[in-house]
FIROZA-56803 format. One line per 4 residues: number of its first residue (from 1); for each residue x, y, z of C-alpha. Coordinates in Angstrom, 3 decimals, decimal comma, padded with zeros to 6 digits. Layout:
REM FIROZA-56803
NUM) X Y Z; ... .
REM end
This chain:
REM FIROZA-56803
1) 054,826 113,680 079,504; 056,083 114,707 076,221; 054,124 112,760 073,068; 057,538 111,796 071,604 .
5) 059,059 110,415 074,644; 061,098 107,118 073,586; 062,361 106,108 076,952; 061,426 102,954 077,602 .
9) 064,009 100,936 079,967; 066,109 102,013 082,789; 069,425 103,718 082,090; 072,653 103,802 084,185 .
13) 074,661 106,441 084,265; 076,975 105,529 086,937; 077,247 101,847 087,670; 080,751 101,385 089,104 .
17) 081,674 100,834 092,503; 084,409 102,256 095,190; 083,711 098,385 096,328; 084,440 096,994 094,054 .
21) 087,861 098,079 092,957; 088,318 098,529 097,060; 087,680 094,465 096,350; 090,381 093,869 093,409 .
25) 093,141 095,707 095,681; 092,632 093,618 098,546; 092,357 090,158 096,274; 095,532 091,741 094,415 .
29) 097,130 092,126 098,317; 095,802 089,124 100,147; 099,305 086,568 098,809; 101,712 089,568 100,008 .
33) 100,722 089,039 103,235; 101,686 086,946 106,616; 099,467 084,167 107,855; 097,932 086,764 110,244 .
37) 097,102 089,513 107,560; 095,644 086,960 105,683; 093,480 086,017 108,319; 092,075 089,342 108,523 .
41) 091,938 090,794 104,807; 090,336 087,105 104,169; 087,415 088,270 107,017; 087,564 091,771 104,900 .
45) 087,172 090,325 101,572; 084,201 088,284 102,672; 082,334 091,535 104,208; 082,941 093,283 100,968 .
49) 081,648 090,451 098,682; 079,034 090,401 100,498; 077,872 094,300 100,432; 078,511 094,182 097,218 .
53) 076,161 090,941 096,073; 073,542 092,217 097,814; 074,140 095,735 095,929; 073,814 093,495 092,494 .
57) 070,662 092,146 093,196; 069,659 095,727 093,705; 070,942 096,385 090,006; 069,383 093,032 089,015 .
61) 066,252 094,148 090,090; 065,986 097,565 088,688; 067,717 096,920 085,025; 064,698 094,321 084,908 .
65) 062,209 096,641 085,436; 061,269 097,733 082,390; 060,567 101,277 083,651; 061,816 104,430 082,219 .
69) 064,095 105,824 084,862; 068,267 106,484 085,189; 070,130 105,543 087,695; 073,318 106,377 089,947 .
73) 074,909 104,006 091,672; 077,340 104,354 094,501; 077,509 108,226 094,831; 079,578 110,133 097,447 .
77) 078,637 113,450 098,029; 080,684 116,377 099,976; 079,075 119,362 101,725; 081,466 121,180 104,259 .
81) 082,489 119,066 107,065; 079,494 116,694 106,027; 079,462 113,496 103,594; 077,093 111,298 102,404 .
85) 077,779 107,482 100,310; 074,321 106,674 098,873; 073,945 102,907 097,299; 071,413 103,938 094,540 .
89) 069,718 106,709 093,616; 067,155 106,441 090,926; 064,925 108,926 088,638; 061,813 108,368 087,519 .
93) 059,729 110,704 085,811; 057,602 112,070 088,739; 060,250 110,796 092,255; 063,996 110,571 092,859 .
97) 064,509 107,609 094,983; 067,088 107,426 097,733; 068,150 103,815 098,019; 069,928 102,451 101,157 .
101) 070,817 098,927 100,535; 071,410 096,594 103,934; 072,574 093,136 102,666; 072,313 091,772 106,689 .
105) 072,857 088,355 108,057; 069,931 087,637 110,497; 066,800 088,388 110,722; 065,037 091,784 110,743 .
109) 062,561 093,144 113,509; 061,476 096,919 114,144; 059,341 097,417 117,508; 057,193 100,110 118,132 .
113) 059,864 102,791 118,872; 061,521 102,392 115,155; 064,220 099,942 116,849; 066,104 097,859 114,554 .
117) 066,592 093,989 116,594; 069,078 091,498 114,450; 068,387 087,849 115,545; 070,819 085,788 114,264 .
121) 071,325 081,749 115,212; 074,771 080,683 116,107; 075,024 076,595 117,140; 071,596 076,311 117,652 .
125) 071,524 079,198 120,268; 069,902 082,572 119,235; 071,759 086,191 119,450; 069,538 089,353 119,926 .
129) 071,192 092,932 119,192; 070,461 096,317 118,505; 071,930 097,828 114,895; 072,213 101,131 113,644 .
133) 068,671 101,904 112,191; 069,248 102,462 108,592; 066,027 104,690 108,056; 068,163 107,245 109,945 .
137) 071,333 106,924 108,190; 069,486 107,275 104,614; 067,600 110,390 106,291; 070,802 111,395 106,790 .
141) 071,861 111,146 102,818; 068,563 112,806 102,187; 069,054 116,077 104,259; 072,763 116,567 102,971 .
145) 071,107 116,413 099,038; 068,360 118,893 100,192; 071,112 121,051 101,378; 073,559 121,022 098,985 .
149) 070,892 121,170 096,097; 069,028 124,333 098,502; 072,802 126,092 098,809; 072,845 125,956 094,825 .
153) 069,519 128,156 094,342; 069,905 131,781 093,368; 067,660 133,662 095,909; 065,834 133,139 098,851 .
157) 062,611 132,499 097,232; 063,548 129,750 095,305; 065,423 128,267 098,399; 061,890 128,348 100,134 .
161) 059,549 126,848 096,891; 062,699 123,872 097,037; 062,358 123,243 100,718; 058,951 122,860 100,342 .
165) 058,816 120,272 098,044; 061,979 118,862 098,223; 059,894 115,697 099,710; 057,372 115,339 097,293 .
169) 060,162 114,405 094,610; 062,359 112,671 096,836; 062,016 109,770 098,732; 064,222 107,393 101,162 .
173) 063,894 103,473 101,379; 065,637 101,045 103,088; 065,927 097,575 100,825; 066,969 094,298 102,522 .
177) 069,329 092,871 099,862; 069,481 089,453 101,587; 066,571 087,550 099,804; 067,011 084,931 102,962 .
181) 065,851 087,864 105,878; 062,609 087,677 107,164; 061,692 091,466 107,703; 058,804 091,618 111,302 .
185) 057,598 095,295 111,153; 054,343 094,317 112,086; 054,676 096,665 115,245; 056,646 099,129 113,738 .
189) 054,801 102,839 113,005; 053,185 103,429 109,554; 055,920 105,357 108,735; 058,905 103,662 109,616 .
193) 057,451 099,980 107,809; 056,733 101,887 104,565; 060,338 102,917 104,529; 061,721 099,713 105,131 .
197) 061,139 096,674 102,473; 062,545 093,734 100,691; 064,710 093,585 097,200; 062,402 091,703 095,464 .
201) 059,538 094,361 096,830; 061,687 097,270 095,273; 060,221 097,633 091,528; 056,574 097,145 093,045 .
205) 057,273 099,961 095,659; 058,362 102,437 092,773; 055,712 102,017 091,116; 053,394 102,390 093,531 .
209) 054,964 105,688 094,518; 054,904 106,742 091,032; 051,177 106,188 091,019; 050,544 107,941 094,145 .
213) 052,205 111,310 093,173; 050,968 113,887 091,859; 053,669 115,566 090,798; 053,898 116,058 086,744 .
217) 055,539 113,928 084,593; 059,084 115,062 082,866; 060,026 114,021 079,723; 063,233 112,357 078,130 .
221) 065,101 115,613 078,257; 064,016 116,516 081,527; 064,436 113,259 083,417; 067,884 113,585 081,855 .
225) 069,006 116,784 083,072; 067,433 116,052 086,491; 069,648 113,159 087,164; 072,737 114,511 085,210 .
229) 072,557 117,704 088,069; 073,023 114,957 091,096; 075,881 113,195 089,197; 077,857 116,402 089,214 .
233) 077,356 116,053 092,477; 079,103 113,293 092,812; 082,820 113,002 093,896; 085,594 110,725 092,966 .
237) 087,520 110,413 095,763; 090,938 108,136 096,435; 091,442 106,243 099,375; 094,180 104,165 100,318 .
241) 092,361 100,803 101,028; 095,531 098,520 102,266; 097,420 100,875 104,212; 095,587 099,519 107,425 .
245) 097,281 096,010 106,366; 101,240 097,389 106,153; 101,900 095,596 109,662; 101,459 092,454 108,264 .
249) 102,982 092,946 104,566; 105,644 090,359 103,875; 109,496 091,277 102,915; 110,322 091,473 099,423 .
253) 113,434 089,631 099,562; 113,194 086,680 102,054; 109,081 087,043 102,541; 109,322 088,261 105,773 .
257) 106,401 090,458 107,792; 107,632 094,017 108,158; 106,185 095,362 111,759; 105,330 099,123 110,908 .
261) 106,680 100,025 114,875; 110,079 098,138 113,562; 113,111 099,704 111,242; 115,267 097,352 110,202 .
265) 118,930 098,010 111,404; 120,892 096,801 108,275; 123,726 097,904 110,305; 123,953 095,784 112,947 .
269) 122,815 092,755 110,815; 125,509 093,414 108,700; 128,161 093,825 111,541; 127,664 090,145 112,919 .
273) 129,214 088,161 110,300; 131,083 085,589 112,505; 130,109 081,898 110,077; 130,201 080,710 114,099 .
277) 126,842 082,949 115,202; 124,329 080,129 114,149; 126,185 077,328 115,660; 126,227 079,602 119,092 .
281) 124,037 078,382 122,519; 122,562 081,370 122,413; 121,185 081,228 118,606; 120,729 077,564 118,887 .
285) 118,092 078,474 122,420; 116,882 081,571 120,743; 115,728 079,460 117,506; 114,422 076,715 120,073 .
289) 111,942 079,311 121,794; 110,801 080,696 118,057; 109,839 077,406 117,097; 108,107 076,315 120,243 .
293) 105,835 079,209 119,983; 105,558 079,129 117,001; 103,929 076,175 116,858; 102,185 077,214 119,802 .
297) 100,140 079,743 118,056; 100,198 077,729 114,418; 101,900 080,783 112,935; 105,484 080,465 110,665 .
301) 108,631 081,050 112,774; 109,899 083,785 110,835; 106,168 085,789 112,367; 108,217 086,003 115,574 .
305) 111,316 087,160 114,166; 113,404 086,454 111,127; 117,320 085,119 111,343; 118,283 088,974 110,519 .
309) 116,405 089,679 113,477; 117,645 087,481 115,451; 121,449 088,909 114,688; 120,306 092,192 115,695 .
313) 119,335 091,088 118,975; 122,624 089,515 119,862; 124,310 092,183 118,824; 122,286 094,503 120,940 .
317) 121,949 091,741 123,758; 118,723 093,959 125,465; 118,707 093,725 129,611; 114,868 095,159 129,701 .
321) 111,988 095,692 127,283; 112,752 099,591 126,525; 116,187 097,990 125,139; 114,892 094,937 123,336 .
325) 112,445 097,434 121,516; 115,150 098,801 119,524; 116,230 095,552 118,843; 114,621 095,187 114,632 .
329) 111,245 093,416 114,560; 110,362 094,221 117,987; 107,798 096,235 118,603; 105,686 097,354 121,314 .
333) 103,169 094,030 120,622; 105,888 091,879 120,193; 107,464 093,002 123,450; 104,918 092,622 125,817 .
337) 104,252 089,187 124,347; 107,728 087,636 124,236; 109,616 089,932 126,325; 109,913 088,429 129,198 .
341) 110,757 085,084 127,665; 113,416 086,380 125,612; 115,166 088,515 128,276; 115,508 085,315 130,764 .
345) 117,335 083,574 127,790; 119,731 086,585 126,949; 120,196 087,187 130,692; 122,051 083,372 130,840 .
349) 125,011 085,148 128,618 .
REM end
């Protein structure tokens, strides 16, 4: 190490999040929505807070470590049809670590043959299952850096020398963000538990790897550059985080939930402009059977179909489901649920 290194403390140079902002558009979202999308981008919001917090107390734990090292978090990386979104990685002078982070509810056991077993406790009764072991998905990260960094050498020589040691300066762990796991590796092979520990383990695990290399020490410039050639790496990339919510949005104009199998006939809403239509039976029976069901499933009326709707469908007055489908608001879901009901009414006119 150089005699006039400075560094002292750890350095980020990438701390932002696709999560995060992926958070503040679903927040932003969540009141343009119908009871049922709420439902589910409230589930969705929850998940993501909770990936995220347990990607903070990585941070937490590494910005108080008082080692020299940078860091990158939240990096996506693109190599033909391959792609890779690591949590962490971070430099120190001698090891590039590859940091998966698992913020899990449960807890933790890995058996003999490198299973990962969740046990979580649900009203007193306990729930076994197998998860996606996260040693292999980081493995994963690891071989897509060695070949993208490999693909980047010059000659065939050099390609060799970095194969070689691409391991002995880069290393994959596992952290359990969730400070309330209890982690049972105890029958778990040597290598597989030293791959796998705890967030408030992580600092003490760097440095012991530091210690046990012997790889030689860069210097400010050098641990610099080094990190600085994985963030160009690294690509921004813009995904469309609410487009799987567009069933449920609500209308702009009378808050209504737009079905993305339904067009709305303006036409045939606009034809029907008899003052009388409300005041009709088959309105007044039509409005009946919204509001019973709607009540039946707790959900607003206007979920089933909205008074425009409604116009369209007496206009059309459908004899089967393939004709109430083109009826506005009805959609194949919609149809096979209230079909049947809705055709016995119509059928009495």
């Amino acid at each position: 190490m150089g005699l006039f290194n400075r560094m002292k403390e750890p350095v980020f140079l990438k701390e932002s999040s696709n999560a995060q902002i992926q958070l503040e558009k679903l927040q932003k979202l969540e009141p343009l929505l119908n009871p049922e999308g709420q439902a589910k981008i409230k589930q969705d919001i929850k998940y993501l807070e909770y990936g995220i917090s347990g990607e903070n107390n990585i941070a937490f734990e590494l910005k108080n470590s008082h080692m020299p090292m940078y860091v990158l978090h939240d990096i996506y990386l693109e190599c033909g049809d391959l792609s890779a979104q690591i949590d962490y990685l971070v430099f120190t002078r001698k090891i590039c670590f590859i940091i998966e982070c698992k913020n899990l509810y449960g807890n933790i056991e890995i058996n003999n043959a490198g299973d990962f077993i969740r046990t979580m406790e649900f009203d007193g009764k306990r729930k076994k299952e197998g998860i996606y072991s996260p040693i292999t998905q980081n493995q994963r990260h690891l071989e897509l850096i060695k070949k993208i960094k490999t693909d980047k050498k010059n000659n065939i020589l050099a390609k060799l020398m970095f194969e070689r040691c691409f391991e002995d300066f880069n290393k994959s762990v596992v952290v359990l963000a969730n400070p309330k796991t209890v982690l049972n590796a105890k029958y778990a092979k040597k290598e597989v538990k030293d791959r796998v520990i705890r967030a408030d383990q992580l600092i003490s695990y760097i440095k012991e790897g530091y210690k046990q290399s012997n790889a030689v020490e860069e210097s400010d410039e050098g641990l610099l550059t080094w990190a600085n050639s994985y963030l160009e790496l690294h690509k921004e990339i813009e995904k469309d985080y609410t487009s799987k919510y567009d069933t449920y949005r609500m209308g702009d104009s009378a808050a209504q939930p737009i079905e993305a199998e339904a067009v709305e006939n303006k036409t045939a809403a606009a034809a029907i402009t008899d003052t009388g239509l409300k005041d009709s039976e088959i309105f007044q029976e039509l409005k009946a059977y919204r509001l019973a069901k709607s009540r039946e499933e707790k959900i607003k009326p206007y979920y089933i179909c909205n008074d425009n709707q409604l116009r369209d469908l007496i206009s059309k007055m459908p004899r089967t489901k393939e004709e109430l489908a083109s009826v506005a608001g009805f959609g194949e879901a919609k149809v096979n649920k209230y079909g049947e009901d809705i055709l016995k009414i119509v059928g009495k006119y």
